[in-house]
TIGUKE-591656 format. One record per residue: residue in one letter; y negated, z, x negated of N, C-alpha, C, O in turn. Coordinates in steps of 0.02 Angstrom, whole numbers. Atoms other than C-alpha are relative to their C-alpha. Layout:
{A {Y Z X} {Y Z X} {Y Z X} {Y Z X}}
...
//
This chain:
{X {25 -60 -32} {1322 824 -843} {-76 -6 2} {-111 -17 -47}}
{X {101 -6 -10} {1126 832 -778} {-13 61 -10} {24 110 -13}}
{X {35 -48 58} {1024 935 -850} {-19 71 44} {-40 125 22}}
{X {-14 -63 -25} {1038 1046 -697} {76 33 16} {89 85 46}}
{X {-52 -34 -3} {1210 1065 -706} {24 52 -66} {11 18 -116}}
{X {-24 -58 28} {1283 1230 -822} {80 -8 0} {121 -22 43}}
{X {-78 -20 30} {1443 1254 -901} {25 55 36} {-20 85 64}}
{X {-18 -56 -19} {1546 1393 -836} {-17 35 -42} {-14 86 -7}}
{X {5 -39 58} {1503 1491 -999} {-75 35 -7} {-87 91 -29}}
{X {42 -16 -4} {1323 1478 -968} {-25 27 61} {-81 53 69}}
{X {31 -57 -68} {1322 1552 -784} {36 59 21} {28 93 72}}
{X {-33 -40 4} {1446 1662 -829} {-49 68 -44} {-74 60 -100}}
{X {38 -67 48} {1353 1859 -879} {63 49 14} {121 47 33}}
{X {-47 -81 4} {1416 2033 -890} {-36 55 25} {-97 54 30}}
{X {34 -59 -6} {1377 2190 -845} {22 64 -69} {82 73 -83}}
{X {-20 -61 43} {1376 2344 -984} {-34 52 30} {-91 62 52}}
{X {39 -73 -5} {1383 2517 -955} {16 32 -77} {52 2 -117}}
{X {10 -23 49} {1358 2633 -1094} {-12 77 17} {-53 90 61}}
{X {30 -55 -32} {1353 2824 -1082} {-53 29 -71} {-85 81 -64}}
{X {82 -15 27} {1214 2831 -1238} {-33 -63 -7} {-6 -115 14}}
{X {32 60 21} {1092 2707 -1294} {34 -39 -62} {33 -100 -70}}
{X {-27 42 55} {1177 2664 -1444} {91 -26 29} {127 -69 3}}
{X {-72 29 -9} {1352 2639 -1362} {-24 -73 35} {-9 -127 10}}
{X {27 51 -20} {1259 2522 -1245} {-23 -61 -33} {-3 -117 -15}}
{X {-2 50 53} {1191 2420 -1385} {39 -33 -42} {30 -90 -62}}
{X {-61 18 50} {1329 2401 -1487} {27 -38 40} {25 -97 23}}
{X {-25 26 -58} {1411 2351 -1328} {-28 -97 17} {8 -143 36}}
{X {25 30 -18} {1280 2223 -1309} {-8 -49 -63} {-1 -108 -48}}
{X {-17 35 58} {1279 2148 -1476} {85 -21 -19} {105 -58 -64}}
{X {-59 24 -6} {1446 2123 -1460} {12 -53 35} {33 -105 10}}
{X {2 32 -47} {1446 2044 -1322} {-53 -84 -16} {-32 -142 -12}}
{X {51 52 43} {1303 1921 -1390} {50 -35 -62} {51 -96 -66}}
{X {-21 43 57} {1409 1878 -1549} {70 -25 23} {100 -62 -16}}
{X {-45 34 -59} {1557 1836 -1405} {-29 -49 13} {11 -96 7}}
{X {29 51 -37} {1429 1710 -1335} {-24 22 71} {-56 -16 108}}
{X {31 -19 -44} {1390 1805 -1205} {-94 -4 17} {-143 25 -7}}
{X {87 24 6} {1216 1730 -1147} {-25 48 50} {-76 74 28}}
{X {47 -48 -45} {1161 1848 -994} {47 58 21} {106 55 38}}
{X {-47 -44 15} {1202 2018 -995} {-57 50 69} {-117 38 63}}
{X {21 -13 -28} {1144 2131 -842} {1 86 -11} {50 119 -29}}
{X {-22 -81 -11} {1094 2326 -827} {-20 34 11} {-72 37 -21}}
{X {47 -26 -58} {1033 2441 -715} {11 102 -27} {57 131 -56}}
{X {15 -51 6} {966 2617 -720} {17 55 61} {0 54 120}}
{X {5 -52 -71} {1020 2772 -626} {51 33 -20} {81 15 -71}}
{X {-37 -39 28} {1135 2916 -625} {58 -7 25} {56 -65 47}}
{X {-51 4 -27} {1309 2932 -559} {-8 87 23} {-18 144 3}}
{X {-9 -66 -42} {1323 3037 -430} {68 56 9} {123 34 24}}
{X {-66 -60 6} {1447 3211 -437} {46 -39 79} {27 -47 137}}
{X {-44 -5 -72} {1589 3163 -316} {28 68 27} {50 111 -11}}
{X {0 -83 -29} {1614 3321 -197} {59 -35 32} {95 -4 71}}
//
């Protein structure tokens, strides 16, 4: 393997949602002691469905 090729494991991430900061973390340390190397996560609200 050359040194630009990646494992599936290492271009493999995740996304976490979390509805506090600490569920999110926990979430994310979890995920880390899985092997999870890139973990993605974005800010914003969820909108009321009408």
């Amino acid at each position: 393997m050359s040194t630009y090729e990646k494992t599936t494991r290492e271009r493999v991430g995740m996304s976490i949602a979390g509805t506090t900061s600490s569920e999110a973390i926990a979430a994310i340390v979890a995920a880390e002691k899985a092997g999870v190397r890139q973990i993605w996560m974005a800010q914003g609200g969820y909108l009321p469905i009408r």
